[in-house]
C-alpha positions in Angstrom: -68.0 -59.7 35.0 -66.0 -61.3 32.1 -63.5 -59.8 29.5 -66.5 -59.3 27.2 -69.1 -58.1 29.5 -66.4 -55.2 30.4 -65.7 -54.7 26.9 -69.1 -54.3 25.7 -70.3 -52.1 29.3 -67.4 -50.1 28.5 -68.1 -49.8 24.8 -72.0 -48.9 25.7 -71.0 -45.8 28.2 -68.8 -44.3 25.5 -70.9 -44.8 22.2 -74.3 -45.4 23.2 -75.6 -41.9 22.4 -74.0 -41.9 18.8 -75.3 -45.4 18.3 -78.7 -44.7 18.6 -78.2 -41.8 15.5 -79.8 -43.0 12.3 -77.1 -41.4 10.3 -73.7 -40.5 11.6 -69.6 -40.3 11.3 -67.7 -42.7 13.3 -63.9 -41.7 13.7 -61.4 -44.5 13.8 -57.9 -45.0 12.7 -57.5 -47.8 9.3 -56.1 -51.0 10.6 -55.2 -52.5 7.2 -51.3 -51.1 7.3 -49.1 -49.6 10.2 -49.7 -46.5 8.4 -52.5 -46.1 11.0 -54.3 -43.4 8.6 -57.2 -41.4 10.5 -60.5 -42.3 9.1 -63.9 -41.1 9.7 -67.3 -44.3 8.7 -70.2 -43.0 8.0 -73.0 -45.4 9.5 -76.5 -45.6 8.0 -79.0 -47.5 10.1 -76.2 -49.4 12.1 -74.6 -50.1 8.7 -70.9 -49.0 7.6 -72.0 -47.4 3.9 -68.7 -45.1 3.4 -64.8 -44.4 4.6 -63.0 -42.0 4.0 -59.6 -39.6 5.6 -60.2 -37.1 8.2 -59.4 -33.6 6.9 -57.3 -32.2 9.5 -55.4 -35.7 10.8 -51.9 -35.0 10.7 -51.3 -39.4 10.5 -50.2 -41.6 7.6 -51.8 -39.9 4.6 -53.1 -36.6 6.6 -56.2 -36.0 5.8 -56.4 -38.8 2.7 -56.8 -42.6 2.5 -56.0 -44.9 -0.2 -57.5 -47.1 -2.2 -57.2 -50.3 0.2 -58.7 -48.3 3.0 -61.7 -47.7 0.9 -61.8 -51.1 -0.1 -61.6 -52.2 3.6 -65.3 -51.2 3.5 -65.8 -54.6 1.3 -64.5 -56.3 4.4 -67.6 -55.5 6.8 -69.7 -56.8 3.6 -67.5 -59.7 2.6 -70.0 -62.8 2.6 -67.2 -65.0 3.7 -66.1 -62.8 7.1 -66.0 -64.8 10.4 -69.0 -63.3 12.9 -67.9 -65.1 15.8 -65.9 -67.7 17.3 -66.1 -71.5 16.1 -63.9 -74.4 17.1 -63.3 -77.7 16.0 -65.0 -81.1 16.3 -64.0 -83.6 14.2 -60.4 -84.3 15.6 -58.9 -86.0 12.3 -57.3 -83.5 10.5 -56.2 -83.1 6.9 -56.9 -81.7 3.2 -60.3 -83.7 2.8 -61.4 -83.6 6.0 -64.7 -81.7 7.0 -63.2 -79.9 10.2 -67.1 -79.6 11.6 -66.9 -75.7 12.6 -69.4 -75.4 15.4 -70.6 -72.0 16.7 -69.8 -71.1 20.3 -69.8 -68.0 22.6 -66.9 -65.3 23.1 -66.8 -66.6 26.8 -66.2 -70.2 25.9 -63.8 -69.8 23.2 -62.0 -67.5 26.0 -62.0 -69.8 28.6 -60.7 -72.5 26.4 -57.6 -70.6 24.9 -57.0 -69.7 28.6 -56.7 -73.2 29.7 -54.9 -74.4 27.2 -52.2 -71.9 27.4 -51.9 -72.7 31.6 -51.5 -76.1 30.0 -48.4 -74.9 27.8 -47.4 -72.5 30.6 -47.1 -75.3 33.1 -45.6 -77.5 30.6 -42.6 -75.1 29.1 -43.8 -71.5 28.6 -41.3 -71.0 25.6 -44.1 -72.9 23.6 -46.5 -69.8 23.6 -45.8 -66.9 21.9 -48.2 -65.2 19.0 -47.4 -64.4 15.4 -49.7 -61.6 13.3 -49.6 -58.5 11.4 -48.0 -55.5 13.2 -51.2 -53.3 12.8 -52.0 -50.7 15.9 -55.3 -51.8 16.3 -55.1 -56.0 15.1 -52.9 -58.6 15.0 -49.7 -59.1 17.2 -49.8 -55.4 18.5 -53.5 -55.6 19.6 -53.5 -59.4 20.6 -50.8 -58.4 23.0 -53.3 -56.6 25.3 -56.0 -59.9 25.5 -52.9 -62.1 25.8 -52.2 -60.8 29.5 -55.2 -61.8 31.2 -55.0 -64.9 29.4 -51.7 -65.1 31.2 -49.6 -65.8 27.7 -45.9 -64.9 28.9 -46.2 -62.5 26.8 -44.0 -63.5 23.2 -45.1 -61.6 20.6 -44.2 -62.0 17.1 -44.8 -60.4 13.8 -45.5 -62.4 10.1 -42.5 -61.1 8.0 -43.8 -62.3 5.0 -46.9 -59.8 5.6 -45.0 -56.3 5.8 -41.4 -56.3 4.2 -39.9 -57.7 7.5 -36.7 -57.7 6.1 -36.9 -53.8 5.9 -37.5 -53.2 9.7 -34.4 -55.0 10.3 -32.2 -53.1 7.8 -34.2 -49.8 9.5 -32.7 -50.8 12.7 -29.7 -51.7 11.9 -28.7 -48.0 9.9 -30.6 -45.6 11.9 -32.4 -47.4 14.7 -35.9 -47.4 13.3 -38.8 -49.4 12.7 -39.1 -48.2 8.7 -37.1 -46.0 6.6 -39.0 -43.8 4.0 -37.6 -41.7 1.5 -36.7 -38.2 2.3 -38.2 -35.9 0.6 -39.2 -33.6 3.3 -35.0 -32.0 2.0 -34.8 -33.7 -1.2 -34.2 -31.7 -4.1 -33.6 -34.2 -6.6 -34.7 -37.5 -7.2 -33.4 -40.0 -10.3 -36.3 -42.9 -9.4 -35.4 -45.9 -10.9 -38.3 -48.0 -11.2 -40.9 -49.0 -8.3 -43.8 -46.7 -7.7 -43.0 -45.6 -4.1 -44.2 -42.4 -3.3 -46.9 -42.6 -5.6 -48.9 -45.3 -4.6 -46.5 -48.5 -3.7 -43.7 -49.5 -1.5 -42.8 -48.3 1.7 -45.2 -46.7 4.0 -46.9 -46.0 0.6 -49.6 -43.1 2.4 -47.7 -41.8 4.3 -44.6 -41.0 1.3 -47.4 -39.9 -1.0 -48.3 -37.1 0.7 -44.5 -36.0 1.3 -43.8 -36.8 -2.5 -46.8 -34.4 -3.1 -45.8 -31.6 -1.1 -42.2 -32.0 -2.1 -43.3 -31.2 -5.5 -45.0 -28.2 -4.6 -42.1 -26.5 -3.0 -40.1 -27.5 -6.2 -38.5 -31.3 -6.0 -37.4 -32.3 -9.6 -37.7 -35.9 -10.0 -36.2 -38.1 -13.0 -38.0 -41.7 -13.3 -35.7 -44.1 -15.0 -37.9 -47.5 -15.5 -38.7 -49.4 -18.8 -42.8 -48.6 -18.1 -44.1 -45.1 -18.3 -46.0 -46.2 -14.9 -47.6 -43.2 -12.7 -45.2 -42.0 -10.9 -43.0 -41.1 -14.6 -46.5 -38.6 -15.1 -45.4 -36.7 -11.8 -41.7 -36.8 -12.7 -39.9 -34.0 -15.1 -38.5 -36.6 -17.7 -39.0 -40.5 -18.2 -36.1 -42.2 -18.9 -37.1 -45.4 -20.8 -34.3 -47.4 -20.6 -34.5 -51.1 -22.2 -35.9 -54.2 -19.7 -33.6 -55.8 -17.5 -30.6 -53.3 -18.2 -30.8 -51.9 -14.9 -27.7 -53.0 -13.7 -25.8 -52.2 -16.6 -26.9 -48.6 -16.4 -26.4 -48.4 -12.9 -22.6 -49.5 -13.3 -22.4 -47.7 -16.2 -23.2 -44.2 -13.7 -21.0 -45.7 -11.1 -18.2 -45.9 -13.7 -18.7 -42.2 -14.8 -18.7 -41.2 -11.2 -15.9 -42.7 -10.1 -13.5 -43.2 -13.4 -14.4 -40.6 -16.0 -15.5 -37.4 -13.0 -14.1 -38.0 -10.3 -16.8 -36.5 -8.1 -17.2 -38.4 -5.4 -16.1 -38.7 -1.3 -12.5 -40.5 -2.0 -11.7 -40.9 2.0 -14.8 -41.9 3.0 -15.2 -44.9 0.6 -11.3 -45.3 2.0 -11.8 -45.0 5.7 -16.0 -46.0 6.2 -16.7 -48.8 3.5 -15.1 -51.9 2.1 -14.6 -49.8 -1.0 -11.0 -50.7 -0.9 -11.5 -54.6 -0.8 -9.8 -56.1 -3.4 -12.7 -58.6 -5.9 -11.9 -61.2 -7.4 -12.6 -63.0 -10.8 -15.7 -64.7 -8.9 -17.1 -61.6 -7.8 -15.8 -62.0 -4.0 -13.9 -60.6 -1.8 -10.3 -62.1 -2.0 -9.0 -63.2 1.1 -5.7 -63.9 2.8 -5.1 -67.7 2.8 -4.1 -67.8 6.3 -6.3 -65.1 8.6 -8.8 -65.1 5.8 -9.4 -61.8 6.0 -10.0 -59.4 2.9 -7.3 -58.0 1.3 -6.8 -54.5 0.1 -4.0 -52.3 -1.8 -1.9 -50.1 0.2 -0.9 -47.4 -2.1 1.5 -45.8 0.6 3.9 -48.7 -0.2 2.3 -50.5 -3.1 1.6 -53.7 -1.4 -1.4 -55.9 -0.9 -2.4 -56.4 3.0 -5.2 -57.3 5.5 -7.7 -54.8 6.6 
């Protein structure tokens, strides 16, 4: 029995019953972010007709869903989704040429992905690896499991462009984590200053709307400083308007009351933890020793400029 004859045998002896329902709820987990939010399809005469969040699921937006998970509905409906697998047969390639998509079965289009990577594999294995979205149930993650059989070596890689990969590396680097979200589970204030996160963008966008929510009910006060009175300044206690593309101007403008004018701020710690002490030059650099090029700071125990 192949791959797909399993599959579908398999598929059969747990969902056959349901299946054969003329109108029922089919319980799944949304695909379209890592937010893996639980979702419940109702099916209509074998027919997706509605999404929407499973009450009591304690994932991603527990219990809700947002707007691109309802959309995903479109997706089942779209009249340009791919059905089944095609390949290839006009072997010149390029911006005018007709590629000649011809239909073929889930066995053959198996078969031939599985001899060509024993090809690679025998060749130089380093030459296979796969590249997707980092979805639980699609892409690199879920491609993982049908790569084994397929004997793949197993390189897996994700599409940073797709998800903010430069955030999972900063997430590992300060705290050893695939994402970092805000915290609002023991925030009690918040100056937001612009972005939407929270409230329907950024970050693991269901999952920090539903701890932006219930922060607010246990009392979070929240200041939104952005030139646009955008949603999240509606949930906030008082809009800041500042003017368009001052941001970093205010933002050095509260560093300079902090540091100069209040004082109120953790004096050894930017000593002894940061570069705070680096000396910065005229071009906006660290300025270095000519010789170890190292960054220099200013001793104030003897008044003299040295290396870190």
């Amino acid at each position: 029995m192949s791959i797909i004859e399993e599959d579908r045998a398999r598929y059969k002896e747990i969902f056959g019953e349901r299946d054969k329902q003329k109108d029922y709820w089919a319980y799944n987990v949304c695909s379209l972010c890592y937010n893996a939010c639980g979702i419940r399809v109702r099916v209509v005469d074998g027919k997706p007709v509605a999404v929407e969040g499973i009450p009591e699921s304690d994932k991603g937006a527990q219990g809700g869903i947002c707007a691109r998970g309802v959309a995903g509905l479109d997706m089942y409906y779209d009249p340009n989704r791919i059905l089944y697998p095609v390949k290839r047969t006009n072997p010149k390639k390029g911006l005018h040429e007709d590629p000649k998509w011809e239909r073929i079965s889930w066995e053959e289009a198996l078969d031939t992905i599985t001899e060509k990577l024993e090809e690679a594999m025998e060749k130089d294995s380093r030459t296979i690896f796969s590249s997707g979205s980092p979805s639980p149930t699609a892409g690199s993650t879920g491609f993982a499991g049908l790569l084994r059989p397929m004997k793949a070596g197993g390189s897996i890689g994700g599409a940073g462009i797709m998800c903010g990969g430069s955030t999972h590396h900063i997430g590992a680097l300060q705290s050893a984590a695939w994402d970092i979200i805000p915290d609002y589970r023991y925030c009690n204030y918040i100056l937001r200053c612009g972005g939407n996160e929270g409230w329907g963008g950024g970050r693991q966008a269901s999952s920090t709307i539903r701890l932006a929510a219930t922060a607010r009910e246990r009392g979070m006060k929240m200041k939104v400083m952005d030139p646009q009175g955008f949603t999240v300044a509606s949930k906030g206690q008082e809009w800041i308007p500042i003017l368009p593309a001052t941001d970093i101007a205010v933002f050095m403008a509260i560093a300079n009351l902090i540091v100069n004018e209040i004082g109120i701020y953790d004096k050894e710690f930017i000593r002894q933890k940061t570069n705070g002490s680096y000396l910065i030059g005229p071009d906006r650099l660290f300025v270095r020793d000519g010789q170890t090029n190292k960054p220099l700071l200013f001793d104030e125990t003897d008044s003299k400029i040295k290396t870190f």
